[in-house]
C-alpha positions in Angstrom: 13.8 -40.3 -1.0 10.7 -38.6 -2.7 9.6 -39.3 -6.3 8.6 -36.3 -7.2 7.1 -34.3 -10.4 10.1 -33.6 -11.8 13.3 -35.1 -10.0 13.2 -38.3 -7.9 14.8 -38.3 -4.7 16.3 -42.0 -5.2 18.5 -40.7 -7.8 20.2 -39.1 -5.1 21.3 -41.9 -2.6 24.9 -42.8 -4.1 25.7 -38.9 -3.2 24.2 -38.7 0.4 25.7 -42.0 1.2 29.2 -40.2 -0.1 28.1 -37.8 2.3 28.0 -39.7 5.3 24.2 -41.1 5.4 23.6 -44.1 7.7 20.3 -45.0 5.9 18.0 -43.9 3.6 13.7 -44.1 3.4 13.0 -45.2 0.1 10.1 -47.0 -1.6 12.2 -48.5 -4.2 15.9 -50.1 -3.4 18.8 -49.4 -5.4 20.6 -53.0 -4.6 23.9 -51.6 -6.1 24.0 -49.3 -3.2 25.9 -50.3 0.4 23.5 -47.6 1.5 21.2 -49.5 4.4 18.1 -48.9 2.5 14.5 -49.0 4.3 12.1 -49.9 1.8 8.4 -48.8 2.6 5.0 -48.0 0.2 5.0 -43.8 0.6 8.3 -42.3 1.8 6.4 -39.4 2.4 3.5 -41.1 4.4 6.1 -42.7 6.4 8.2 -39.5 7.5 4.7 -38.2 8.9 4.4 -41.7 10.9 8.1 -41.6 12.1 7.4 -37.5 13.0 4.3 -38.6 15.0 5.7 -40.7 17.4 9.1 -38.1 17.9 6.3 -35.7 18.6 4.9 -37.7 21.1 7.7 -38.0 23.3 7.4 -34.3 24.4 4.7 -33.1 26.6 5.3 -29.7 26.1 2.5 -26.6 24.1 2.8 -27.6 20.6 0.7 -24.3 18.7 -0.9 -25.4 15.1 -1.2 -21.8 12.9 -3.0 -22.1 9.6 -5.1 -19.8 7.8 -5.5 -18.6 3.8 -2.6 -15.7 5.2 -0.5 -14.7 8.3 0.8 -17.5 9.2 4.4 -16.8 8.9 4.1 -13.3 10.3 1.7 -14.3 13.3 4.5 -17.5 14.0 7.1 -14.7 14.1 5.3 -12.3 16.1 4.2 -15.6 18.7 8.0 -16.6 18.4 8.8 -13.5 19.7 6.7 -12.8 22.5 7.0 -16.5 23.7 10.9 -16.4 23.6 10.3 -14.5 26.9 9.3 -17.0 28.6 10.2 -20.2 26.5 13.0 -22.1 24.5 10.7 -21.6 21.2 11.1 -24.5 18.5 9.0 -23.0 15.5 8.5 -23.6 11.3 11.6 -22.3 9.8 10.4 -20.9 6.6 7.4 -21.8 4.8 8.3 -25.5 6.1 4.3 -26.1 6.4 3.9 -29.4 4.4 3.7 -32.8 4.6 7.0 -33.4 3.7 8.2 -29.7 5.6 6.0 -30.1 9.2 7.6 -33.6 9.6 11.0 -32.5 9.4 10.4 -29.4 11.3 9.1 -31.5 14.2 12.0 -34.1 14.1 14.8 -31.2 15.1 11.9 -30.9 18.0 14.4 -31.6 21.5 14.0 -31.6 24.8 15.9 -27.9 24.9 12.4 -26.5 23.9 9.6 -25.1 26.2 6.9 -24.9 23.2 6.8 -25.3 19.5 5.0 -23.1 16.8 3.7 -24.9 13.8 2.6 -23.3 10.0 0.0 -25.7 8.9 -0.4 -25.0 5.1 -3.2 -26.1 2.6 -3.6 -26.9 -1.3 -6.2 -29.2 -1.4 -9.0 -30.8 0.9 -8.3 -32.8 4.0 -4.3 -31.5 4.4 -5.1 -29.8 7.2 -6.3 -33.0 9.1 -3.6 -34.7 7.9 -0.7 -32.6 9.4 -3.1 -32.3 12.4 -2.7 -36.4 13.0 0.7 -35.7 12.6 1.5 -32.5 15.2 -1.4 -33.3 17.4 -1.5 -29.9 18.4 -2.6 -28.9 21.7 -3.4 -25.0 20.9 -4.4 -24.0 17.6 -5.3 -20.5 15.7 -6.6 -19.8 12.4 -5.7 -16.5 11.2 -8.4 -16.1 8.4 -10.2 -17.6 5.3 -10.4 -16.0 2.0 -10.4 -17.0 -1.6 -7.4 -17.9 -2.6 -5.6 -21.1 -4.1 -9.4 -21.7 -4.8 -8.3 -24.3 -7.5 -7.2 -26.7 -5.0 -10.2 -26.4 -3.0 -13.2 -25.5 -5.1 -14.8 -23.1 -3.1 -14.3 -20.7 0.1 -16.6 -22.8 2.0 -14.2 -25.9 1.5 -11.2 -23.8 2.1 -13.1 -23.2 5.4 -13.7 -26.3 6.1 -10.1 -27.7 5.3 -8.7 -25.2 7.9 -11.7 -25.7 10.4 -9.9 -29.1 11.0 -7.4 -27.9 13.0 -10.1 -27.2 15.6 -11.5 -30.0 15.1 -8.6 -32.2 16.2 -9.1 -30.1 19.5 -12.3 -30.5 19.5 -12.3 -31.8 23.4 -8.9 -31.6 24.3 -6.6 -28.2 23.8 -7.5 -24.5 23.8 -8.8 -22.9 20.2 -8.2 -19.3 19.4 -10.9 -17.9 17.4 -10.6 -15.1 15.0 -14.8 -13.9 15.6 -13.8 -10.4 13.1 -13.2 -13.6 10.9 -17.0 -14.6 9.8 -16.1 -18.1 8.0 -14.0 -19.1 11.7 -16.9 -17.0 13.5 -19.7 -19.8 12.6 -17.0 -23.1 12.7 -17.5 -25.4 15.6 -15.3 -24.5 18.3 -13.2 -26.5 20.8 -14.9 -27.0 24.3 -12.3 -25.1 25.0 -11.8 -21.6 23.5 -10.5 -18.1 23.5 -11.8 -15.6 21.4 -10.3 -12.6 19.5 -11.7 -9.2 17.5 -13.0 -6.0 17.3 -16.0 -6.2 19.2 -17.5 -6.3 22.6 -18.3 -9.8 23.1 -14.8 -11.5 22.8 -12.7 -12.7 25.5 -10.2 -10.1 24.0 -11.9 -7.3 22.7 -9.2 -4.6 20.9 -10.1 -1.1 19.3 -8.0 -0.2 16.5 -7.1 3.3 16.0 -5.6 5.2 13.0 -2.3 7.2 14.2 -1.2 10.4 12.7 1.5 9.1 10.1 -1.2 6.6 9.2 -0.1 3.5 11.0 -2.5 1.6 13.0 -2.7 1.0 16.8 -4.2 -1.1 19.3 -6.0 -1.2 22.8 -6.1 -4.4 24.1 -7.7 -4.6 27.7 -6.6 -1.2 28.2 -3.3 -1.6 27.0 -2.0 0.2 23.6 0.4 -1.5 21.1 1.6 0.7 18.1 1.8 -1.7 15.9 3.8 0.8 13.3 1.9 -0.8 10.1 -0.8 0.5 8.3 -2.1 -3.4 7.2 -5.4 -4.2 9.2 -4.6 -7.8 8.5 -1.5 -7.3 10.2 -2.9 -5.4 13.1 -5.7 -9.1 13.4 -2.8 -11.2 14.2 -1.4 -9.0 16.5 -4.5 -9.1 18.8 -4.5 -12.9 18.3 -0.7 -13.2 19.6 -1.9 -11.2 22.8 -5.0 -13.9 23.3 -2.6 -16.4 23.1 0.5 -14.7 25.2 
């Protein structure tokens, strides 16, 4: 039960106990209730604790995406390529939150080979947060740019918000770094890394080519993907799902 802005979550309990609740997480008890009520200081700092140690129980590639945009569209693409391979547990819509990555991972089973995890941001530090949460052991960050700059002050925080993600890997886990990027191109990396772009000195260098109709495709260690889009940022993620597949 949340207590939010504008509608409290506790206001709620009589109906989900008519509904067949066994308990509820609240941080204020409603004693005319038969609900079993858990009372504890932050319902919503408690759902990340309770997340953290499901998450732990799985030993299994758990793949932190965050960036200012493509997350949802690189998870998608990832999802897909993956499912070839793997049982994929992922973010089902923009579930990227504190309150949304913490009941994504809790329908995290053993039927799953891998999970896929939006990380999103609207202030400093949330990054880190969901990171002690997921405790991801691959990470990617798709690209900084100024928006939602009224959370964070400046670009250079934003960057620095989503930097945490590698930073949480900083000696464990592989990184997957965006070097076209060139706020990821100067963050710290983790000791271990694989990096993506347009030029020569990445571990996966791609040329992108302009196709007749105007659509963009790819050559990615000599193979070509048409990636039927005409978005550059689109055609980015693309080359980073193939350094991660």
């Amino acid at each position: 039960a949340i207590d939010g802005d504008k509608v409290d979550g506790h206001s709620f309990l009589s109906e989900v106990y008519e509904k067949g609740a066994a308990a509820a997480l609240v941080s204020k008890v409603d004693n005319n209730l038969k609900l079993y009520q858990i009372a504890v200081e932050s319902t919503v700092q408690s759902i990340g604790k309770v997340a953290a140690l499901w998450r732990d129980k799985f030993q299994i590639p758990i793949i932190g995406i965050t960036g200012t945009n493509g997350k949802t569209s690189t998870k998608e693409l990832l999802k897909h390529i993956l499912s070839s391979k793997y049982d994929i547990h992922a973010t089902e819509g923009n579930y990227n939150t504190s309150i949304g990555l913490p009941l994504t991972l809790l329908k995290l089973t053993e039927y799953y080979g891998a999970s896929i995890l939006e990380m999103g941001a609207n202030q400093p530090g949330d990054i880190g947060a969901l990171c002690s949460i997921a405790n991801p052991t691959h990470g990617l960050i798709t690209n900084i740019a100024p928006a939602h700059l009224e959370g964070f002050g400046s670009i250079d925080e934003v960057a620095n918000t989503k930097a945490a993600l590698f930073r949480a890997m900083s000696n464990k886990g592989v990184g997957f770094v965006n070097l076209t990027d060139p706020y990821i191109a100067k963050m710290k990396q983790p000791k271990n890394s694989i990096t993506f772009g347009i030029t020569d000195d990445c571990d996966y260098p791609a040329d992108i080519h302009t196709e007749d109709d105007g659509t963009l495709s790819l050559t990615i260690l000599t193979e070509d993907i048409f990636t039927g889009s005409s978005n550059f940022s689109f055609a980015k993620n693309i080359i980073a799902c193939a350094s991660i597949a």
